[in-house]
N, C-alpha and C positions, 0 to 999 in steps of 0.2 A: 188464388183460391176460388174455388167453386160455389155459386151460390144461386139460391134461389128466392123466392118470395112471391108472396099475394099480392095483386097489387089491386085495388079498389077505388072506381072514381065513379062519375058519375051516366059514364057508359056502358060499366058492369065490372066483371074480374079478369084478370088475367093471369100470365105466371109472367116475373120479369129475373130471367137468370144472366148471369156475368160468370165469365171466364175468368176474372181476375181482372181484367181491365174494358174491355167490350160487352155489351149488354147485346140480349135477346130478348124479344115479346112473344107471348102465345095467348092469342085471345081466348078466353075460358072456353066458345065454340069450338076450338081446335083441340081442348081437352078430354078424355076419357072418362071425367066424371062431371058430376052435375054439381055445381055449387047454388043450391038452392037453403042453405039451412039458414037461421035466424040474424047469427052473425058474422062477420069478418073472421072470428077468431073459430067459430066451428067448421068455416070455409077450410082454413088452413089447414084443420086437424082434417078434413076429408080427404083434403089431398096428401098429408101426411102419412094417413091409412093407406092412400092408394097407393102411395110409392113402398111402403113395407110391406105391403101385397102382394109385389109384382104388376099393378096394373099401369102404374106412370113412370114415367122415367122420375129419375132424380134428377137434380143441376150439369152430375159430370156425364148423366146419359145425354140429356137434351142436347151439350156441345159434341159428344162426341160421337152418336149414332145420326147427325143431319150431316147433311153432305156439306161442301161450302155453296152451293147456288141458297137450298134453303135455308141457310144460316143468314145468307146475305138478305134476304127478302125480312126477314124478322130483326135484321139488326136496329139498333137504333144509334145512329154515329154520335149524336147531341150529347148521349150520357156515358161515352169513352172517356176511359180516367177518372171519372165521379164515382164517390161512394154512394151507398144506399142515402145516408143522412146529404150528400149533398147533392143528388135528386130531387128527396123530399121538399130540400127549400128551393128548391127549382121549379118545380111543380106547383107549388105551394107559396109560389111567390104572389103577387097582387095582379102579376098582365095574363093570369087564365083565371077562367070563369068558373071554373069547379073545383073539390076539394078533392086529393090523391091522398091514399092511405096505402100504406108499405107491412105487411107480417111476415119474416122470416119463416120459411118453412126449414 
């Protein structure tokens, strides 16, 4: 199953969507919208909006309108077979230095 989410560290935002079992990055640069608002949670609803607008893809556009080269460039192979929750404690373990935050879009 197809998904997406905000992902929030202390680099900026991104979208991190999974096929069901493989993960993709798209750094919020590479996004069509501006994630400038106050928080995390109205981040998401932006992008929310833009996907029921027609301006963003959704999870099953993002896998399946990129070819496989650009699919490959965004994969990230470390969190193949991880759930969103066992990312987080991944991420969110004590050996990185910053704190990752995950919102379901």
């Amino acid at each position: 199953m197809r998904k997406m989410y905000l992902q929030r560290d202390n680099g900026g935002y991104g979208v991190l969507i999974t096929d069901g079992n493989k993960w993709y990055y798209w750094s919020e640069y590479n996004l069509p919208v501006s994630l400038e608002a106050d928080t995390d949670e109205e981040n998401a609803e932006i992008i929310r909006k833009a996907i029921s607008g027609g301006e963003m893809y959704d999870a099953d556009d993002f896998i399946t309108e990129f070819n496989t080269e650009e699919l490959a460039e965004r994969h990230i192979a470390a969190y193949d077979g991880m759930t969103i929750k066992e990312i987080d404690t991944f991420e969110n373990s004590k050996i990185f230095c910053d704190f990752t935050k995950y919102i379901e879009i």
